[in-house]
C-alpha positions in Angstrom: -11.9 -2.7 -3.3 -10.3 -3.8 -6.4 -7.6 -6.5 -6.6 -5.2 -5.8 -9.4 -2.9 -8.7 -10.9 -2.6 -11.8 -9.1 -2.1 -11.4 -5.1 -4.4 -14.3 -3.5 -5.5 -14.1 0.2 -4.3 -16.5 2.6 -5.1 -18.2 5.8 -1.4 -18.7 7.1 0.1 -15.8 6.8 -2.0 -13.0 8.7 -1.7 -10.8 11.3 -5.3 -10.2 12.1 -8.9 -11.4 10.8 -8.9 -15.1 9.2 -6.9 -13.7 6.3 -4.4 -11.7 4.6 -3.5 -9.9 1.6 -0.5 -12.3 -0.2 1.6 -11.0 -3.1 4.5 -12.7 -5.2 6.3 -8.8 -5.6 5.9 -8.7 -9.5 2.9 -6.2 -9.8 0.3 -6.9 -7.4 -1.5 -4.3 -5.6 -5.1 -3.5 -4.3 -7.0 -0.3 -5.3 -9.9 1.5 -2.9 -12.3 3.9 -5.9 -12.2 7.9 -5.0 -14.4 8.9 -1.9 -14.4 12.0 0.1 -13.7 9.6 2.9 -10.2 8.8 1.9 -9.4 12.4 1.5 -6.3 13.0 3.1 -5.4 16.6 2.2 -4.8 18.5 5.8 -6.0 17.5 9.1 -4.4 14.5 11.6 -4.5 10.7 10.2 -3.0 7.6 11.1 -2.6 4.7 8.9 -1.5 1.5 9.6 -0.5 -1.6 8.2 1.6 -5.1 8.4 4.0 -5.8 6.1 6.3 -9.0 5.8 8.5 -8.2 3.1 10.9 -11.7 1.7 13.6 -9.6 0.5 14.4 -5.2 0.2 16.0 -5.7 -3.3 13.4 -2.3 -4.3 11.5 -0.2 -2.6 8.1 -1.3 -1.9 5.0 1.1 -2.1 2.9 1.1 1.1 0.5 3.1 0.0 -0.2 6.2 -2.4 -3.0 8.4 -3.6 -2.7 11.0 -6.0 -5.3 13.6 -8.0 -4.6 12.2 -12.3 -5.0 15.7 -13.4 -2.1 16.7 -12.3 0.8 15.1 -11.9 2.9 16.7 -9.2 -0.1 16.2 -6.7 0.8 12.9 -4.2 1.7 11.6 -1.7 3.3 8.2 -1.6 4.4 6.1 1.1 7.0 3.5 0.7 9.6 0.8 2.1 13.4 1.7 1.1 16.2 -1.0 0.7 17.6 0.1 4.0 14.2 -1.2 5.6 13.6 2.3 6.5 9.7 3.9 5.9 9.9 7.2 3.6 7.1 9.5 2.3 7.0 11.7 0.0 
């Protein structure tokens, strides 16, 4: 896993483990390389995650993968400014 911009981990705001994931909202994100295992076309999957958001101002992207050769190919999860949990 690749930690892009600036988001630091923290001990005091986590939900599980001895850490978590903290971001200031400009730019910060986490990136997982290509494998077969994260292959998500078809099938059943869950994912899950804990998000404590300080303010809905913009939507904020939950999680997304997507093939770069071609552009329409996606699928993008995200947090609306209505609070509610879209994917597209």
């Amino acid at each position: 896993m690749a930690i892009v911009q600036n988001p630091i981990t923290g001990r005091t705001k986590k939900k599980f483990g001895t850490a978590g994931l903290l971001g200031d909202g400009t730019g910060d994100w986490n990136t997982i390389p290509t494998d077969s295992d994260f292959n998500l076309a078809g099938g059943v999957w869950t994912y899950e995650q804990w998000l404590r958001a300080a303010s809905l101002s913009a939507d904020i992207g939950l999680y997304s993968q997507a093939v770069s050769t071609r552009t329409g190919d996606y699928i993008w999860m995200y947090v609306d400014t209505d609070g509610a949990v879209n994917l597209k």
